[in-house]
C-alpha positions in Angstrom: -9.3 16.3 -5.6 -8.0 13.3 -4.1 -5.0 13.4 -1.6 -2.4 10.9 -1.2 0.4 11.4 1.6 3.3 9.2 1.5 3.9 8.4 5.2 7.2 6.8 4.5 7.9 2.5 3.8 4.1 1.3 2.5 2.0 3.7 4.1 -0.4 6.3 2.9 -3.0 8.2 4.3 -5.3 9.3 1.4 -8.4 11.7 2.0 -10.9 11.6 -0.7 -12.5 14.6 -2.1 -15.7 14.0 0.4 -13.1 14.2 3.4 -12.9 10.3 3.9 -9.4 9.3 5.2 -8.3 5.8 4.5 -4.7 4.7 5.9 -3.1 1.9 4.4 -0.4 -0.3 6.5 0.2 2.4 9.4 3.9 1.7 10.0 4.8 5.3 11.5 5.7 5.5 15.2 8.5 3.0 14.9 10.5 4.7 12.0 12.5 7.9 12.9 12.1 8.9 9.2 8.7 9.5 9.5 7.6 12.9 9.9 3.9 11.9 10.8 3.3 10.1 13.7 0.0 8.8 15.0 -0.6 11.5 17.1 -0.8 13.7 14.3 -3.4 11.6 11.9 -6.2 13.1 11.6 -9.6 10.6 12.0 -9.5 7.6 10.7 -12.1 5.8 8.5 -10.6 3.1 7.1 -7.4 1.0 7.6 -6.5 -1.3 4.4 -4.1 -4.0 5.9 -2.3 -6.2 2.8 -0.4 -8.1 5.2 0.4 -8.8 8.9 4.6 -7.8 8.2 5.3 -5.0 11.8 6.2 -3.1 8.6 2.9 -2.8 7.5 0.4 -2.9 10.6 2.5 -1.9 13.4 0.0 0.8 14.2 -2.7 -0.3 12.8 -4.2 -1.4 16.4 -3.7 1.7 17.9 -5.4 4.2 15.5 -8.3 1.7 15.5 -9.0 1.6 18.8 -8.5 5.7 18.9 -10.5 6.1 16.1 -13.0 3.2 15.8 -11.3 2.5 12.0 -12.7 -0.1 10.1 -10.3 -2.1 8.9 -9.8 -4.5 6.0 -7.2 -7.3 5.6 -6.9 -11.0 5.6 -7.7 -13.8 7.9 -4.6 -14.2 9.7 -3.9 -10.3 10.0 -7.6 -10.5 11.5 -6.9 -12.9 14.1 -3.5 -10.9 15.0 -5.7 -7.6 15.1 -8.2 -8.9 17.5 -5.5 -10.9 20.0 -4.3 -7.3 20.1 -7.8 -5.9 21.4 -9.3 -4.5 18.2 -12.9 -5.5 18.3 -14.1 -8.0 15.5 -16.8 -6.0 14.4 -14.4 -3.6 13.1 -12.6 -5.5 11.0 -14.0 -6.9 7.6 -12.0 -10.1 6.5 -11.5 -10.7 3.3 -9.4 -12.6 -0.1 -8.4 -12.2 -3.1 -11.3 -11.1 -5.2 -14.1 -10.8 -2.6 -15.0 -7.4 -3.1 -16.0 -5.6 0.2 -17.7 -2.5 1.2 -16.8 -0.1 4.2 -17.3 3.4 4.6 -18.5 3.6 1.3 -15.5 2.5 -0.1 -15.5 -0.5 -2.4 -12.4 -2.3 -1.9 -11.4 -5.3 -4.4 -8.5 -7.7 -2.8 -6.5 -9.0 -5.7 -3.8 -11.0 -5.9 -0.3 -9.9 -4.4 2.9 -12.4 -4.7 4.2 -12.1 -1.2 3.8 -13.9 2.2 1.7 -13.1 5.6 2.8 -14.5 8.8 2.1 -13.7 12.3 2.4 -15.1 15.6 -0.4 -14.4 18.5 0.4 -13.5 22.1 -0.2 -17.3 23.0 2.1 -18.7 20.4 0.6 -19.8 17.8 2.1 -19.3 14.6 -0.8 -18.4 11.1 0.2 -18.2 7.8 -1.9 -16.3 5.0 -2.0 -14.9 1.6 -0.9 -11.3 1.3 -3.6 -8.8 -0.4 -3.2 -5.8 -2.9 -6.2 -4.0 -3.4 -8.2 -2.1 -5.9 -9.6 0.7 -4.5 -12.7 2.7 -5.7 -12.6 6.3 -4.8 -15.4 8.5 -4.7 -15.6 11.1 -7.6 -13.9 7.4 -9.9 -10.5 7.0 -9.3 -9.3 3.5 -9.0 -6.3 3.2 -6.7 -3.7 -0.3 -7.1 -2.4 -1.0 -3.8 0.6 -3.5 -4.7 1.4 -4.5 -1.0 5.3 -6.4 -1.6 4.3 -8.2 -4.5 6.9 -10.0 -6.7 6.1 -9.2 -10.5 3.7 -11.8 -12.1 2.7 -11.3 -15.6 -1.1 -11.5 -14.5 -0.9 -7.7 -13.4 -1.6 -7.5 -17.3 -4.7 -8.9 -16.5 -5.0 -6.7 -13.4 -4.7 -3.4 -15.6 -7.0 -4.6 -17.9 -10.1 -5.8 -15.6 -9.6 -2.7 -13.5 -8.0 0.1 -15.6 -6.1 1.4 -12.0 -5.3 5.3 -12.6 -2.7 5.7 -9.9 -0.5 2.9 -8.7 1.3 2.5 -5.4 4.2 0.8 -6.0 7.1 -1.1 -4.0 10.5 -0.5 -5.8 13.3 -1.2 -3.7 14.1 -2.6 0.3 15.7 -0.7 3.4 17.5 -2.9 4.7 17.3 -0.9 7.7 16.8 -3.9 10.6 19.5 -5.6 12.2 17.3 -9.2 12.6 16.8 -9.5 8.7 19.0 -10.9 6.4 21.1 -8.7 3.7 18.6 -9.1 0.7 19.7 -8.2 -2.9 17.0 -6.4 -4.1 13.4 -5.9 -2.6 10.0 -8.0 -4.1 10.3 -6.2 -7.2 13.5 -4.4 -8.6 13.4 -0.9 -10.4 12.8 -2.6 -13.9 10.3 -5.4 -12.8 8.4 -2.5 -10.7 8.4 0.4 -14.1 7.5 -3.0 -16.1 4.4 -3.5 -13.7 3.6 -0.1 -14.6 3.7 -0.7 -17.8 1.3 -3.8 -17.9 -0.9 -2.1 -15.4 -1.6 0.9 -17.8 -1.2 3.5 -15.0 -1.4 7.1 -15.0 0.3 8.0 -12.5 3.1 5.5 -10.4 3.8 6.9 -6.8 7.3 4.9 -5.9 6.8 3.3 -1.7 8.3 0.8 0.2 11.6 3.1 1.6 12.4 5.8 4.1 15.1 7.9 1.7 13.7 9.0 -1.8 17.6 8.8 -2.9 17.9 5.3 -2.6 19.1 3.8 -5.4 16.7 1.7 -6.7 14.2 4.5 -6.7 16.0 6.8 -8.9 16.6 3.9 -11.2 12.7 3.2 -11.2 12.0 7.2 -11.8 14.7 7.2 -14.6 13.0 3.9 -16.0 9.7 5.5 -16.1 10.9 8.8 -17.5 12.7 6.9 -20.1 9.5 5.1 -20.9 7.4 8.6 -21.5 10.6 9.8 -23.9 9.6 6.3 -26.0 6.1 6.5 -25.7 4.5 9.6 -24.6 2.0 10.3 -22.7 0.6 6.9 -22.6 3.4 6.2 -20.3 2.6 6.1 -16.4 4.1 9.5 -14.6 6.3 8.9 -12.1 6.1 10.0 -8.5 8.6 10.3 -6.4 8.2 11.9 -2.7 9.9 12.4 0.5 8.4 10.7 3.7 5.3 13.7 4.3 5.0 14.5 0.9 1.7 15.2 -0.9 0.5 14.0 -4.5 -3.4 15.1 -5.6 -5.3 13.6 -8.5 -8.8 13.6 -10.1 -10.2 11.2 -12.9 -12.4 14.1 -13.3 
């Protein structure tokens, strides 16, 4: 059985049935809502970056360098990663739709409607795209990262090349940062993210991207979803909806 941990915003730390862990965008020592802090991770294997946004790597240089993580991300997060000491040959770079290989783990970078921007220690300002991924499990699940996409109508296409069992999904914003702006609604709102869902043909759609599971928008999405399965049935994805720490398992077999 596969183990997913929601580690509160966009991470997760998911162990594999053959004891693998692979963390995607470690944002935990910085946010007081998160139970889990690096200290506490177990080892390590993998580290999937979709962007280079503090809210989705901030940590990722750290449990690297403790662990000797491979990571996988773009260009840009790449050249951030190794201006803050991680060595190169850790790091596999990659775009959308060059599938990669680390740790056994077949990773598929698709297409995810957001931005990546970082600044290095010198200065210098990089610009990149932003990566969801498809990831292949060991006993056959497929895994959809979304990153902060926006809704675009080819995550149709999405669910049909890669039939993605379990979905991790942005649904709302926290607004919880002083510097930012006061933004509406995040990359996808409740309906756009249960309409992804839809179109991605999901089994199961674990709800990210927020510290407090009673945030408004990710009731709405829950609600959404279960209103969906009282339509349609089982065909519908399953929502999931979980607490920063909590634990979701799942099997294609």
């Amino acid at each position: 059985m596969n183990r997913f941990q929601f580690l509160g915003f966009a991470s997760f730390l998911i162990t594999t049935d053959t004891g693998l862990n692979i963390l995607i965008d470690p944002y935990l020592d910085d946010n007081p809502k998160v139970p889990v802090k690096t200290d506490a991770l177990p080892k390590i294997d993998l580290i999937l970056v979709s962007h280079g946004a503090f809210d989705h790597m901030k940590d990722t240089p750290k449990i690297a360098l403790r662990d000797g993580s491979k990571i996988i991300c773009g260009g840009e997060t790449m050249n951030l990663l190794i201006d803050q000491g991680v060595p190169k040959g850790q790091i596999t770079n990659s775009v959308w739709g060059l599938t990669v290989e680390e740790c056994g783990i077949r990773v598929r970078p698709v297409v995810s409607m957001h931005r990546s921007s970082v600044r290095l220690s010198g200065g210098t300002a990089m610009d990149g795209f932003a990566l969801g991924f498809i990831i292949y499990l060991p006993d056959g699940t497929r895994v959809y990262n979304a990153s902060d996409t926006a809704l675009f109508s080819d995550m149709k296409l999405i669910g049909e090349l890669h039939k993605p069992h379990v979905g991790l999904m942005n649904v709302t914003i926290e607004n919880c940062f002083d510097f930012l702006p006061e933004f509406l609604t995040g990359e996808m709102t409740p309906y756009e993210a249960a309409l992804a869902c839809q179109w991605l043909h999901l089994d199961y759609a674990v709800a990210c991207h927020y510290a407090d599971k009673d945030n408004d928008d990710v009731r709405e999405f829950e609600r959404l979803l279960n209103l969906m399965r009282d339509q349609n049935g089982e065909e519908a994805p399953k929502p999931v909806v979980m607490d920063p720490g909590g634990v979701f398992e799942y099997s294609v077999r």
